[in-house]
C-alpha positions as CSV (number, residue, x, y, z in Angstrom):
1,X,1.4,8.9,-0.6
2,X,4.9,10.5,-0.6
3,X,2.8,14.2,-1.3
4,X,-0.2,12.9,1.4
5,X,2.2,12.8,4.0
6,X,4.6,16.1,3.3
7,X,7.8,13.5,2.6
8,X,10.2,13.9,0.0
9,X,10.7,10.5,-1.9
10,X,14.1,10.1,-0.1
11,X,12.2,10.7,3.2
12,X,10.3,7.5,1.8
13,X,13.2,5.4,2.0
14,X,15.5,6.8,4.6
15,X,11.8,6.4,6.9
16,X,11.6,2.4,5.9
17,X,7.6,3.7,4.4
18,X,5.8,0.4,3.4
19,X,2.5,-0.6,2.8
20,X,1.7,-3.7,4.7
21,X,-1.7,-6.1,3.4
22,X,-4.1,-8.5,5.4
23,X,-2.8,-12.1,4.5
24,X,0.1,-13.4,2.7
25,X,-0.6,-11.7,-0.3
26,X,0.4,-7.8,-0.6
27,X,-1.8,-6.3,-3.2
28,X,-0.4,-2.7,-3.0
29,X,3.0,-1.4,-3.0
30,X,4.7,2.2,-3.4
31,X,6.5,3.2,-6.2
32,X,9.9,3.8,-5.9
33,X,10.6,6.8,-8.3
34,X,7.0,8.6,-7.8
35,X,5.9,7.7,-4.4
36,X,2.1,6.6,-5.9
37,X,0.3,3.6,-4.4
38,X,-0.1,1.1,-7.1
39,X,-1.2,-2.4,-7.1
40,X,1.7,-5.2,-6.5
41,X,-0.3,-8.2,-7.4
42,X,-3.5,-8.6,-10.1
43,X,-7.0,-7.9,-7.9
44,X,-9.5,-10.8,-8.8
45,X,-12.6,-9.9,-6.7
46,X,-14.5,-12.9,-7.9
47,X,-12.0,-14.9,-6.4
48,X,-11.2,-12.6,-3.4
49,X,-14.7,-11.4,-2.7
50,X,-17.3,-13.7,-4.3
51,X,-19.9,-14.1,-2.0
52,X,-19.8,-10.9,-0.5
53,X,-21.8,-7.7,-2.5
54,X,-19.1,-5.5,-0.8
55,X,-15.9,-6.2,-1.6
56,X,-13.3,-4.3,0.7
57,X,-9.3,-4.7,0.6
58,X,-7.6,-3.4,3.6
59,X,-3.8,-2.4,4.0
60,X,-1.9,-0.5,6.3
61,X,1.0,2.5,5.5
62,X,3.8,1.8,8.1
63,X,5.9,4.5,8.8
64,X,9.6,4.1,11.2
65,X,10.0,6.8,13.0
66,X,8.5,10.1,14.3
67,X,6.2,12.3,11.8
């Protein structure tokens, strides 16, 4: 993410850069000392997605500031 969006990983913090989940449950996160989008929470898409052939998991990157 941090390389995706030209930011240094300071930048990352100093801009309050999140990654913000449908629901209560935030599946993603960034990683502090790399800047990677990784998973925050196990994925079960039997449980999340099971009657549904297409399963799709949206989140949002929420950048303060101006870019």
């Amino acid at each position: 993410v941090a390389k995706d969006l030209g930011l240094q990983l300071p930048a990352l913090r100093d801009r309050g850069v999140r990654v913000v989940s449908e629901g209560s449950t935030q599946y993603f996160a960034l990683h502090g000392k790399t800047g990677h989008l990784v998973t925050a929470e196990r994925i079960d898409r039997e449980q999340l997605c099971e009657r549904v052939q297409q399963c799709v998991l949206r989140c949002e990157l929420i950048v303060e500031g101006e870019m």
